[in-house]
C-alpha positions as CSV (number, residue, x, y, z in Angstrom):
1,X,2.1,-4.0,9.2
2,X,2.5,-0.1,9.2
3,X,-1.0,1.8,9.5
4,X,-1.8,5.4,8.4
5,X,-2.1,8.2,11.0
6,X,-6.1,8.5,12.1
7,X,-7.0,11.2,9.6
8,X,-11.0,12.4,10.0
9,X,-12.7,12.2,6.6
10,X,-15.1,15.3,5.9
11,X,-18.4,14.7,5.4
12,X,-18.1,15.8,1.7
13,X,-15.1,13.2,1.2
14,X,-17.6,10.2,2.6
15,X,-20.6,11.4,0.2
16,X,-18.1,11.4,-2.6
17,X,-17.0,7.7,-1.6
18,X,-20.6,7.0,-0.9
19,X,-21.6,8.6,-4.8
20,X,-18.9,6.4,-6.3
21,X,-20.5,3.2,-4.3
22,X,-23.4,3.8,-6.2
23,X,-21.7,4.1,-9.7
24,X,-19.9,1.0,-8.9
25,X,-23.2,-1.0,-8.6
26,X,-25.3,0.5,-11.3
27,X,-21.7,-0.7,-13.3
28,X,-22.5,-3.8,-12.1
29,X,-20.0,-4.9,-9.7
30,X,-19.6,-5.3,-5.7
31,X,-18.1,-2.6,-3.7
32,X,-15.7,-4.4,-1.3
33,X,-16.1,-2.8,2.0
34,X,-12.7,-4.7,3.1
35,X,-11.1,-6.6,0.4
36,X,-8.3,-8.9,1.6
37,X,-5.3,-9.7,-0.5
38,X,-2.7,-12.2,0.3
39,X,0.0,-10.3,-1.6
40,X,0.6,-6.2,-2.2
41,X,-2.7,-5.1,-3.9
42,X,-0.4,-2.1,-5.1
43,X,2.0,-4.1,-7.2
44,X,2.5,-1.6,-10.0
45,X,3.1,1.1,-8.0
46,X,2.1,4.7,-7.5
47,X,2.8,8.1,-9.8
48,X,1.7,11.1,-10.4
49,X,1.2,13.8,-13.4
50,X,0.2,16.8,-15.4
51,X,1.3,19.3,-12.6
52,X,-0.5,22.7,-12.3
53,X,0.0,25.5,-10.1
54,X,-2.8,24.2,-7.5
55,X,-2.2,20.5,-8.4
56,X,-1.3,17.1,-10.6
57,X,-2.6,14.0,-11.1
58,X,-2.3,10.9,-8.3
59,X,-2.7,7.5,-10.1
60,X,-2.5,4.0,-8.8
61,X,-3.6,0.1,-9.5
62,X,-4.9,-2.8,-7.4
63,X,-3.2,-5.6,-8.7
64,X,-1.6,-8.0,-6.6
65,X,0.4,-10.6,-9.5
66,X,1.3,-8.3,-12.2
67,X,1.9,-11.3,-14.1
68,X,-1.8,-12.6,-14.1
69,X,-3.4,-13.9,-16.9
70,X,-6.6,-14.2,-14.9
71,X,-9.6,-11.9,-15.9
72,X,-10.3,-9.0,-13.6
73,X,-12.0,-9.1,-11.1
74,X,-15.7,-7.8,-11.0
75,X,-15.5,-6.0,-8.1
76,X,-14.6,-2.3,-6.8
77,X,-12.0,-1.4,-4.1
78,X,-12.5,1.2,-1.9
79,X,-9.1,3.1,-1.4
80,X,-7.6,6.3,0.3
81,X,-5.5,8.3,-0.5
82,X,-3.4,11.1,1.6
83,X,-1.9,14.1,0.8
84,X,1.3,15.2,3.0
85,X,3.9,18.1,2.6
86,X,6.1,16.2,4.2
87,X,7.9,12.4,3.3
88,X,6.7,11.6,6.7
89,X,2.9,11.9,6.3
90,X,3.0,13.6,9.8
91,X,1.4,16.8,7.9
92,X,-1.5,15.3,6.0
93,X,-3.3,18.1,4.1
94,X,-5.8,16.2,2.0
95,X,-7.2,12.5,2.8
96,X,-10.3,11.3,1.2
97,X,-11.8,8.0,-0.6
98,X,-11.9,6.9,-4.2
99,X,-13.1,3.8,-6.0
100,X,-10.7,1.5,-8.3
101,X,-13.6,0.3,-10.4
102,X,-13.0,-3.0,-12.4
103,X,-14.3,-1.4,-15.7
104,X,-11.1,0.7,-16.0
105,X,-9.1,-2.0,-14.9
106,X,-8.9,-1.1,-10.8
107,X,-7.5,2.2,-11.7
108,X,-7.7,5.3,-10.3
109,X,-7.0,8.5,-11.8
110,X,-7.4,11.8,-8.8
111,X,-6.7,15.2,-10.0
112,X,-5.9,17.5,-7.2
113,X,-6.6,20.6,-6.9
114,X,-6.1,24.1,-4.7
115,X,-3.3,23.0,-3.3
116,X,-0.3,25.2,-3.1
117,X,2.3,26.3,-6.0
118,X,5.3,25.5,-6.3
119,X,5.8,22.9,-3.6
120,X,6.5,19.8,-2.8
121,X,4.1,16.7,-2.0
122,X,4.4,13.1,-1.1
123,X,1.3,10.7,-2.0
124,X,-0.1,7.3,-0.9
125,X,-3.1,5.0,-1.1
126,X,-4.6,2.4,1.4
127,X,-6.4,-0.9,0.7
128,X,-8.0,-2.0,3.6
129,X,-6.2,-1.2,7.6
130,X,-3.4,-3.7,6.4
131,X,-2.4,-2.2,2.8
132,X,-0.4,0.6,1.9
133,X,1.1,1.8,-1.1
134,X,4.5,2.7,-1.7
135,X,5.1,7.0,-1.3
136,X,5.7,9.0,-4.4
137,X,6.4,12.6,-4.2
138,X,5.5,15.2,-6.5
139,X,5.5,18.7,-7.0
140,X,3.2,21.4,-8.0
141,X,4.3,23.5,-11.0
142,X,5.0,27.7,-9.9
143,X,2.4,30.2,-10.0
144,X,1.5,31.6,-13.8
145,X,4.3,34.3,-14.2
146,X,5.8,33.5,-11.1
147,X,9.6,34.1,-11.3
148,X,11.3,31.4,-11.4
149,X,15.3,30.4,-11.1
150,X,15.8,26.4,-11.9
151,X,13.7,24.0,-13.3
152,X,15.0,20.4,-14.2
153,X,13.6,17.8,-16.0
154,X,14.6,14.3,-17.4
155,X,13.5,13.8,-21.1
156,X,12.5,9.9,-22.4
157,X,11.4,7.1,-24.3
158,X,11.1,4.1,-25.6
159,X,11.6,1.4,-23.1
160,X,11.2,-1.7,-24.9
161,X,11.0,-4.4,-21.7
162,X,12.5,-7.1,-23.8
163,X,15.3,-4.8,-24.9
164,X,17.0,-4.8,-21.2
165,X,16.9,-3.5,-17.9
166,X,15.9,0.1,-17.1
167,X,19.4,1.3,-16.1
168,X,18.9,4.3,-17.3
169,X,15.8,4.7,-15.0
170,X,18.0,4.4,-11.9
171,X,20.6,6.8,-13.5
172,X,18.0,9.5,-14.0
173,X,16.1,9.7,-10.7
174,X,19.3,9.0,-8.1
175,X,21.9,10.6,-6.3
176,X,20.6,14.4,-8.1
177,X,22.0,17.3,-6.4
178,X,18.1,18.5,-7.0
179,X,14.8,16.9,-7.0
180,X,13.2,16.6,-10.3
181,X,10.9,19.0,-11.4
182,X,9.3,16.9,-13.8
183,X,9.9,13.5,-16.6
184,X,9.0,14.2,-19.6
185,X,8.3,11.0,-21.5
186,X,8.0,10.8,-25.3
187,X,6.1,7.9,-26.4
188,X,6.7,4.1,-26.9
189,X,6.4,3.6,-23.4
190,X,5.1,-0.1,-24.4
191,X,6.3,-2.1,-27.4
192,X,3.8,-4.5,-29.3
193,X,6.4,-6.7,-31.1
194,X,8.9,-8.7,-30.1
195,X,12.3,-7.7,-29.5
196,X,14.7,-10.8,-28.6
197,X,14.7,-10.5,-25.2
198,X,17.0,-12.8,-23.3
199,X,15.6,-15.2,-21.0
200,X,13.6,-13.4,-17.2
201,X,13.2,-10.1,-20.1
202,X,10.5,-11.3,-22.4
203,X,6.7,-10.8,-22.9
204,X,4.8,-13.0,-21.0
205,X,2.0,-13.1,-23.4
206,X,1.6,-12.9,-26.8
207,X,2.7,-10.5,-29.5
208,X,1.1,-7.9,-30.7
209,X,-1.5,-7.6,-28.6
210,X,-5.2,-6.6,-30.2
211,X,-7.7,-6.7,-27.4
212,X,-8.0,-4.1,-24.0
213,X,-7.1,-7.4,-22.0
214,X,-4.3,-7.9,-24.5
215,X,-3.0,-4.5,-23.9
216,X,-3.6,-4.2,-19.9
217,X,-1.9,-7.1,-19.3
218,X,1.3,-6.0,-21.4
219,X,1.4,-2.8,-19.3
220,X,0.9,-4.5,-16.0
221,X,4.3,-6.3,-16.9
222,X,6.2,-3.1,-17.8
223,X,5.1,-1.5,-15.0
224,X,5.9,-4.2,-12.3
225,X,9.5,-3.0,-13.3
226,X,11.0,-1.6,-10.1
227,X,13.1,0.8,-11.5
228,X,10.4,2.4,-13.6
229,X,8.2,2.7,-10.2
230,X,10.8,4.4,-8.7
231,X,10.7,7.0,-11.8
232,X,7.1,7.4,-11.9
233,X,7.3,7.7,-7.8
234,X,10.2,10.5,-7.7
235,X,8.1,13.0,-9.9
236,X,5.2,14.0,-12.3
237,X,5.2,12.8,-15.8
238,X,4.2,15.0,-18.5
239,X,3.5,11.9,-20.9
240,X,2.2,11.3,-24.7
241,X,2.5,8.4,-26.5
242,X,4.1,7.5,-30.3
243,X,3.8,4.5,-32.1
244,X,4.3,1.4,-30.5
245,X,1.9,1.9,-27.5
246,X,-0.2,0.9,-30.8
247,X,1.3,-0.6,-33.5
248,X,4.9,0.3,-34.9
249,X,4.7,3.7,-37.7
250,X,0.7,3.7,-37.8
251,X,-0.4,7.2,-39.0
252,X,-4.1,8.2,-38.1
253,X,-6.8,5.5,-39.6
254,X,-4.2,3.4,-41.4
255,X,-2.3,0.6,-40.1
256,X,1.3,0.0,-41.1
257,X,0.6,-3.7,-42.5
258,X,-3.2,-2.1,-44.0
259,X,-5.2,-3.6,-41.9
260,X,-9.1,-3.4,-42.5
261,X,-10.0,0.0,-41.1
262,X,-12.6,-1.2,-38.8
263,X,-9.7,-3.7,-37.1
264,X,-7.7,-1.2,-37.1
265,X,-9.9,0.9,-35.5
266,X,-10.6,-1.5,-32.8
267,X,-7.0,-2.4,-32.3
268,X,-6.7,1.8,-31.9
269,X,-9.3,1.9,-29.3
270,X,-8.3,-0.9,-27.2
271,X,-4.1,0.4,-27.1
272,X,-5.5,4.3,-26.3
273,X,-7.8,3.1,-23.3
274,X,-5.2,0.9,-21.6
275,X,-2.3,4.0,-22.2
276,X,-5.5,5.9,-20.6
277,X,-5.8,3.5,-17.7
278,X,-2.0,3.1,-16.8
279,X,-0.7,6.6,-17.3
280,X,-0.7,9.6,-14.6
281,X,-3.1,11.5,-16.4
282,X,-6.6,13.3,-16.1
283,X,-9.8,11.7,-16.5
284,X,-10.6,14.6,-19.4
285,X,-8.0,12.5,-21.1
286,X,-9.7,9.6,-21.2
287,X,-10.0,8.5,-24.6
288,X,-13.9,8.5,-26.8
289,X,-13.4,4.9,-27.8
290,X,-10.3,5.4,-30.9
291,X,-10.1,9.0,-30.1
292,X,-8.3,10.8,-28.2
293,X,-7.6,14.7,-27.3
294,X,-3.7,13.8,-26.5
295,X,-2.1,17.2,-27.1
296,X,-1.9,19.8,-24.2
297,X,0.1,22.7,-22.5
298,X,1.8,22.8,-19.3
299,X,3.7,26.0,-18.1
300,X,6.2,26.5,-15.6
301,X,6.1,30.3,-14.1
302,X,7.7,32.4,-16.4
303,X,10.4,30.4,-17.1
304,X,9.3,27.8,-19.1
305,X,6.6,26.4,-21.1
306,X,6.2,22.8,-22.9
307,X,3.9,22.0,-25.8
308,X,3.1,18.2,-25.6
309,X,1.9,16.8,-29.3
310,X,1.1,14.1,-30.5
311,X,2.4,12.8,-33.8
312,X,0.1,10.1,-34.6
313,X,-3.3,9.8,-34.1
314,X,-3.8,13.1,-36.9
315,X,-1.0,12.8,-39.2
316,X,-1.2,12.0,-43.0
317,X,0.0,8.2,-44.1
318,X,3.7,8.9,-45.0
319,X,3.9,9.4,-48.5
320,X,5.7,6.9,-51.1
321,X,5.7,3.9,-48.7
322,X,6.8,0.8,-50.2
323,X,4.4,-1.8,-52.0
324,X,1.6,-3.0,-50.3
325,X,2.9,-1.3,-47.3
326,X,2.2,1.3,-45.1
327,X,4.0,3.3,-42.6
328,X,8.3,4.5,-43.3
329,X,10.0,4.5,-46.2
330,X,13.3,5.8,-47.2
331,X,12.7,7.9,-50.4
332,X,14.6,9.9,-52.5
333,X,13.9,13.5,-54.8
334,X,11.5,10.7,-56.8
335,X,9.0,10.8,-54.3
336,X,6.8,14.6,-55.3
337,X,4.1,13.1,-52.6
338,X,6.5,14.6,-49.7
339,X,6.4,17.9,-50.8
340,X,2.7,17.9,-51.2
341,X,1.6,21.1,-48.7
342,X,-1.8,19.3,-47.6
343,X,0.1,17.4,-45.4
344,X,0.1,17.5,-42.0
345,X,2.2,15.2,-39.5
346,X,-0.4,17.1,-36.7
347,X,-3.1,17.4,-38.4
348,X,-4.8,21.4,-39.1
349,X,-6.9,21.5,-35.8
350,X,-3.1,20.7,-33.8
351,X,-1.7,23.2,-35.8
352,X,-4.1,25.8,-35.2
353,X,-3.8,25.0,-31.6
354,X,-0.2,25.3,-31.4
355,X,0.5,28.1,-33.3
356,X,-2.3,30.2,-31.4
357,X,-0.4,29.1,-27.9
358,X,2.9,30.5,-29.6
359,X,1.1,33.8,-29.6
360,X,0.5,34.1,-25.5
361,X,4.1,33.7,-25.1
362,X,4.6,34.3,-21.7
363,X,7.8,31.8,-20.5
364,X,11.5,31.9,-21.0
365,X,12.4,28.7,-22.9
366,X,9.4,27.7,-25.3
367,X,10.0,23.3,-25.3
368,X,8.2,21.5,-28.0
369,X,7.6,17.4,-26.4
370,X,7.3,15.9,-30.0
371,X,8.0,12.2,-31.2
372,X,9.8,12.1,-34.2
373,X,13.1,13.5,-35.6
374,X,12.1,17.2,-36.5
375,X,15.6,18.0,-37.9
376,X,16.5,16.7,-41.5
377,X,18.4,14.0,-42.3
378,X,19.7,12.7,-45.0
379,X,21.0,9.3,-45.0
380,X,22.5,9.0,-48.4
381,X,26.4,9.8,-48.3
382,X,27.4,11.6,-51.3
383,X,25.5,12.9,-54.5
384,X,21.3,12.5,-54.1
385,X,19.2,12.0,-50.9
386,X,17.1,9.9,-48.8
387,X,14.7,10.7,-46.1
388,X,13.3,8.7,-43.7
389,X,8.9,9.5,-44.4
390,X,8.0,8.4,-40.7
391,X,9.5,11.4,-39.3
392,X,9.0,15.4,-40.2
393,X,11.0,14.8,-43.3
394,X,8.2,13.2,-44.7
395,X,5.7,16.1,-43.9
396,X,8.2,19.1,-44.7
397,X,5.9,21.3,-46.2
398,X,4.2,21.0,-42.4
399,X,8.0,21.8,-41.0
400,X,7.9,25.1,-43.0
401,X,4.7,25.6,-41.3
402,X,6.1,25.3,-37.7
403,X,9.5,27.0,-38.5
404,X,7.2,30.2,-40.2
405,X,5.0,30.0,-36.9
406,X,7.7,30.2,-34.7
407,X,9.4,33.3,-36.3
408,X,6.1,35.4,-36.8
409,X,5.2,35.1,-33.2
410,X,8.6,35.7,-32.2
411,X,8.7,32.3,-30.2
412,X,11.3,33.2,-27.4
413,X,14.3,30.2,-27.6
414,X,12.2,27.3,-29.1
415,X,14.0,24.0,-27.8
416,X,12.7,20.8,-29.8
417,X,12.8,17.7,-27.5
418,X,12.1,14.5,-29.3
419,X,12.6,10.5,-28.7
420,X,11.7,7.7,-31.2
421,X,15.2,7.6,-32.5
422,X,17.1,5.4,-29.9
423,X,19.6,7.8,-30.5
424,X,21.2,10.8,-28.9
425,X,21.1,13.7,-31.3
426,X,21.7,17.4,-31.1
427,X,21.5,20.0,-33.9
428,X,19.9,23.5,-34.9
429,X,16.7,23.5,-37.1
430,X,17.7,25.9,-40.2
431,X,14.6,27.9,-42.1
432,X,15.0,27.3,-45.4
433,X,14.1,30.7,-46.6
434,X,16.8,32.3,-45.0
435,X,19.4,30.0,-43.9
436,X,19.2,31.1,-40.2
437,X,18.6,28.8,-37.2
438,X,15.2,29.0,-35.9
439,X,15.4,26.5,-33.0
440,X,18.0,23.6,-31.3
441,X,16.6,19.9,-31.2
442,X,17.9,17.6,-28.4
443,X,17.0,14.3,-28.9
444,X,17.3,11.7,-26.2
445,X,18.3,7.8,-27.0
446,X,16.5,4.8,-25.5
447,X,15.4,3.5,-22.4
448,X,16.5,-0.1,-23.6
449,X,14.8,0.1,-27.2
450,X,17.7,-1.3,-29.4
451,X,19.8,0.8,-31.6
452,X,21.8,-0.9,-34.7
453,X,25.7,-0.4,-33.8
454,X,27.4,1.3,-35.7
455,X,31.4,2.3,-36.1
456,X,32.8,5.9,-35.7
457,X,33.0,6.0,-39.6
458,X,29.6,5.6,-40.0
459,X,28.9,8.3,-37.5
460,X,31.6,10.9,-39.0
461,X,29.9,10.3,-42.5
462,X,26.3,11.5,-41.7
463,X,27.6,14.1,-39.7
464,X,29.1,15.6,-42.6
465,X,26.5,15.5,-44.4
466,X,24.1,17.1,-42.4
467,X,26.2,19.7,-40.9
468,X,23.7,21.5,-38.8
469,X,23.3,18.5,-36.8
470,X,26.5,18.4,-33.8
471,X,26.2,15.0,-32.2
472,X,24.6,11.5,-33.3
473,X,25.0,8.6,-31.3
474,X,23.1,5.5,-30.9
475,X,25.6,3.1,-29.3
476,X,24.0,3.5,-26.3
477,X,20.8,3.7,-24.1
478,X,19.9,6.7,-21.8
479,X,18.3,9.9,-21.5
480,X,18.4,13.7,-21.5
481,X,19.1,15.5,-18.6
482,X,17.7,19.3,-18.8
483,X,18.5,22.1,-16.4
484,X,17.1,25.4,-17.3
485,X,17.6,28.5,-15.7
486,X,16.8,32.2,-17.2
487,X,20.3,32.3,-18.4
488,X,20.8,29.0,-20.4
489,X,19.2,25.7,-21.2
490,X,21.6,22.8,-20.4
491,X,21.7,19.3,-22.0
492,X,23.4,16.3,-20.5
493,X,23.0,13.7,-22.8
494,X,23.1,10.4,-20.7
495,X,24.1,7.0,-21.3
496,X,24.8,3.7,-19.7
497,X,27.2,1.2,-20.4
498,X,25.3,-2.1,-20.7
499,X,21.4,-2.4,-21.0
500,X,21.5,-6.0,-19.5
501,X,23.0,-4.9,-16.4
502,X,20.1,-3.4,-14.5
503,X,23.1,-1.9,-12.4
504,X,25.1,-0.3,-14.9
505,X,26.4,3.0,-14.0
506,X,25.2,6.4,-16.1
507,X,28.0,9.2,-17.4
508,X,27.4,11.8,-19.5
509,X,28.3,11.3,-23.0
510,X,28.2,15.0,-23.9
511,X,26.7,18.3,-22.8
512,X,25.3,20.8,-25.1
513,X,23.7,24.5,-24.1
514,X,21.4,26.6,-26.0
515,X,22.2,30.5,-24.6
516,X,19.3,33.1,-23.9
517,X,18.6,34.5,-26.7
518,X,21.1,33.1,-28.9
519,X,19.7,30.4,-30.9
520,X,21.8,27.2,-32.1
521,X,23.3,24.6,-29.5
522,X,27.1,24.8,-28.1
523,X,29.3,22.1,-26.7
524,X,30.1,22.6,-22.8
């Protein structure tokens, strides 16, 4: 069994371990000097997260059967982690101990700091002499301002495990001419429902899970996916969640079947403490039972700058649902609620928050990580309209609101990047007032999250009637492959063949570019 290098812990690294012994037991549980496993203690994995300039976010599991319905166990781990700038761990810069405490579910969530910017890392943890993790790498976002001539990132979501294999997982982190950058995922990065999965693809456990156990042990199962460990091991996440990490088109309080608000509630608090637990994220995001501060900023020297929202947790119920419903409906002029200006899809405080960042500027390419369709849509062919309420078109009045913001603070080259859909789709976001393109919106189609086939007819219709959109395909799963540079933002709109072959080959399906300066997107 390989061992790590001798590495001396610092005095201030063992009373750190020694202060976490202590919160362990006043939690109530054992602190395992040298717990022994029979299996890999670390079988979900490693990733990392939320890079900075001197940092990110390591995050790990002890969990030997990811499978396990047994309760967890009440006792602590005592791990170590190691820091290296090189694949080898021959150059260990940072080595120090942290507890997996039972009470978050034998995760551990270490932010990093004063490390240096711009670089690369590679990451590991140790259970005991005879356990060791698998090595991810990561990399430290560029000084603030620093010039920068490349960044690339892969944009996803919605990876439904009972949908198929994660293909498109392999396609996006191998054979790269570059290391990533960062992943940028989008939300739905569990599903609650079922989703006819074919037989060695299904849930485990039950449906629509309600209870933190519930919910931990549906993660566990999506993350024991190998090709989604490799993706979380080849580079940060920047992640935020969408619907079905809770339950499918919930807004805020209300439950899309109207559940009793305190069940609800519960059911909220629950599915945002397990995303907490299992997502490369920082311990300031850790949710206040069904609350959580989701929504942040991450910028990338001065070339680029990504707003992460979140599109659920403050939104108004989407207007004109359908009897005794909640969540979408597809309405038409009938429905006055939509055009209502007290509605939000971010709620005011968001907003606020948002448009204030647009002011500070400071980056090349100004992305927007949001959830749902942003760009209209109108899915009735010929005389009238229908809108789909789940996404922006059911808050438009909040649209203007961005699209006003964006133009008053002079937002340099706005680039929408959304998920949600299943669905690649590319257009230019058009200000009402003044017929003039204000931004481009790439939006990336599924991990393996089912899309309803449709024929080239049916494509060619509802492009011509929503002209300002330029592509829209949901035939097949993928992702968005995003190279900027301070020249041009380019799109490669990824797909593979067959979603239950886990080694189906990626191509690109199309590739769009939005020029400096020049807003609207243009077929390469």
């Amino acid at each position: 069994m390989r061992r790590f290098p001798t590495a001396a812990l610092s005095r201030r690294h063992l009373l750190i371990g020694g202060a976490l012994g202590v919160a362990a037991a006043s939690a109530g549980g054992r602190v395992l000097a040298q717990p022994r496993f029979d299996r890999n203690p670390f079988g979900l994995g490693v990733a990392s997260g939320d890079p900075a300039p001197d940092g990110f976010v390591i995050w790990t599991r002890v969990m030997a059967d990811p499978l396990s319905l047994a309760p967890l166990a009440a006792d602590a781990y005592p791990l170590i982690y190691q820091i290296a700038d090189d694949p080898d761990f021959k150059r260990i810069v940072r080595s120090a101990e942290v507890l997996a405490l039972p009470q978050e579910a034998h995760t551990v969530h270490v932010v990093l700091r004063d490390l240096q910017p711009g670089r690369d890392y590679w990451y590991r943890f140790r259970l005991d002499p005879d356990h060791i993790s698998p090595a991810g790498r990561a990399r430290t976002a560029p000084a603030p301002g620093a010039a920068v001539d490349q960044l690339d990132l892969v944009v996803a979501s919605c990876q439904h495990y009972e949908g198929g294999y994660y293909g498109a997982w392999r396609d996006a982190t191998r054979d790269r001419d570059r290391p990533l950058d960062a992943i940028l995922f989008l939300g739905d990065y569990i599903y609650e429902s079922h989703g006819g999965g074919r037989p060695g693809r299904q849930h485990h456990v039950e449906d629509n899970p309600v209870t933190l156990d519930d919910f931990r042990r549906r993660y566990a199962l999506y993350k024991s996916d190998p090709d989604l460990q490799a993706a979380h091991a080849a580079a940060p996440w920047l992640a935020i969640w969408d619907d079905h990490e809770v339950e499918n088109d919930y807004a805020n309080e209300q439950s899309q079947h109207l559940m009793d608000r305190t069940a609800f509630l519960a059911l909220r608090t629950a599915a945002y403490r397990a995303w907490w637990e299992h997502m490369p994220v920082s311990p300031a995001l850790r949710p206040d039972r069904p609350d959580a501060r989701l929504y942040r900023r991450v910028r990338f020297g001065d070339l680029a700058r990504i707003d992460l929202l979140d599109g659920r947790q403050y939104r108004h119920p989407q207007p004109c649902p359908r009897p005794g419903s909640g969540g979408s409906n597809l309405v038409g002029p009938d429905c006055a609620l939509r055009l209502d200006p007290a509605l939000s899809m971010l709620g005011l405080a968001q907003e606020r928050w948002l448009y204030d960042g647009f002011r500070d500027g400071g980056a090349r390419w100004s992305l927007i990580g949001n959830q749902t369709l942003m760009a209209p849509l109108d899915f009735q062919i010929g005389a009238g309209a229908l809108w789909r309420t789940d996404q922006w078109d059911g808050y438009p009045a909040a649209r203007a609101r961005l699209y006003d913001a964006m133009r008053a603070t002079r937002l340099s080259n706005p680039i929408v990047l959304t998920g949600d859909f299943h669905a690649h789709i590319v257009g230019d976001l058009f200000d009402d007032a003044n017929g003039s393109a204000v931004a481009s919106e790439f939006v990336g189609s599924s991990i393996s999250s089912g899309g309803i086939p449709r024929d080239d007819a049916w494509f060619a219709a509802r492009l011509a009637e929503n002209p300002h959109l330029k592509l829209f395909n949901n035939r097949y799963r993928g992702h968005l492959a995003i190279r900027m540079t301070p020249k041009s933002l380019v799109a490669d709109l990824r797909v593979i063949d067959d979603v239950h072959d886990r080694f189906s080959q990626g191509r690109t399906l199309a590739r769009f570019a939005v020029d400096n300066g020049k807003p609207g997107v243009i077929p390469v």
